[in-house]
N, C-alpha and C positions, 0 to 999 in steps of 0.2 A: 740606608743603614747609617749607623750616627760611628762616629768616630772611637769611642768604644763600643761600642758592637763588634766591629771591625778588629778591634785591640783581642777581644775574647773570644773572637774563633781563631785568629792567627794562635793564640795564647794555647789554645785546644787541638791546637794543629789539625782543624777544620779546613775542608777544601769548600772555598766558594765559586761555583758553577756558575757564571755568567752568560746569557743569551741576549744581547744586547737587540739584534732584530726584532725577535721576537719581543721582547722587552717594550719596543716602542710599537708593534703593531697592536698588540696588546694596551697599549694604555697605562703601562707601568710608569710610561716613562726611560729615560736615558740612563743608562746605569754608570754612575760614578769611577768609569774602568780605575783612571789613574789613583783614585782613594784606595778602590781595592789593593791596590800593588804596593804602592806606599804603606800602606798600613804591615804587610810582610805578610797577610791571609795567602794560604797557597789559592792560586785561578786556575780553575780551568774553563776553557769556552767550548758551550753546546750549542745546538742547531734549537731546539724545543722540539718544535712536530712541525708538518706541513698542513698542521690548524690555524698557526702560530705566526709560520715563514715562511716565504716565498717559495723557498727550497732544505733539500740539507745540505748544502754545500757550506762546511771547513773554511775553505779559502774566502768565499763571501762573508763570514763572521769575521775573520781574521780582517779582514780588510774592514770592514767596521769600526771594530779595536781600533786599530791603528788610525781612523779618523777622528776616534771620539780622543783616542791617548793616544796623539805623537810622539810625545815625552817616554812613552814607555819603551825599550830596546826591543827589536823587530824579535831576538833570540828569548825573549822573555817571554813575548805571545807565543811564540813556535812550543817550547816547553808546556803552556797552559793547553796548547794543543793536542800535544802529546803526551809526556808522561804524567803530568798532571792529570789529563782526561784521563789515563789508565789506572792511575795512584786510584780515583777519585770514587771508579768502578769495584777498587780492587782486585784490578787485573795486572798490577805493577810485576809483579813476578813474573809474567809471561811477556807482554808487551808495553811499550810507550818509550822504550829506547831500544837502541840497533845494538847488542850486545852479543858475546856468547851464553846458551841458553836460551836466551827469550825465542818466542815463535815472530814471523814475522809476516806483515800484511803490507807490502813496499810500492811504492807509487812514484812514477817517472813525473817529471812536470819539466816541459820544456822549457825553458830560459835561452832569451837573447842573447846574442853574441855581447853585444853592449854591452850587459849588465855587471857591474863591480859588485854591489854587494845584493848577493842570492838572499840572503835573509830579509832584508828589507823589501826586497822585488816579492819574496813570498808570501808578504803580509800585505801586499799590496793591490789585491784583487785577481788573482790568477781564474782563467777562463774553463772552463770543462774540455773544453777542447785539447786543452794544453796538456790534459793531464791521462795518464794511462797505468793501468795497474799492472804490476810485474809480476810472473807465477814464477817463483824462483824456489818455490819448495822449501825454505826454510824454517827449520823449526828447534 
């Protein structure tokens, strides 16, 4: 995508879906994360299919981003993770932030004692193992 391209979906307030794996198993090519961002297009990152991807693992994509765009703040992918993903569906109403009202689908992920900043450790290839989903009922 050329630099106005970019200019007139942000302009549209256009959400650009990026799957960067899938992206290069495919043949597409590396996708320009840090252009997307700069440019102010809202991102969100998807898995594609398990035609596409290895997996659908979240954290694996995330961890991607953050190699392809180190420049971009760890909280900025988390965001294209989340409510962006939900904005993107039209499910923002219900879900993509931890609020009153919205329903929620909540997930534990272990972190190191070590670790200073969980944002950046979160985009930084978290394991399956690591991760557990919470039936907390809320809605």
């Amino acid at each position: 995508m050329s630099a106005a391209d970019l200019a007139r979906l942000a302009a549209h307030g256009t959400t650009l879906v990026t799957c960067p794996r899938s992206n290069v198993r495919t043949g597409a090519g590396v996708p320009p994360v840090a252009e997307f961002y700069r440019s102010g297009v809202r991102v969100a990152i998807g898995t594609d299919s398990l035609a596409s991807a290895p997996d659908l693992n979240m954290f694996a994509e995330l961890a991607e981003l953050r190699r392809l765009a180190p420049e971009v703040p760890a909280s900025q992918l988390l965001d294209s993770a989340t409510r962006q993903g939900a904005r993107a569906l039209g499910f923002e109403a219900d879900y993509g932030t931890i609020e009153p009202g919205k329903r929620a689908r909540l997930l534990a992920v272990t972190v190191p004692d070590a670790v200073d900043d969980v944002e950046e450790y979160l985009v930084s290839g978290i394991q399956p193992e690591q991760i557990r989903w919470l039936d907390v009922g809320l809605s």
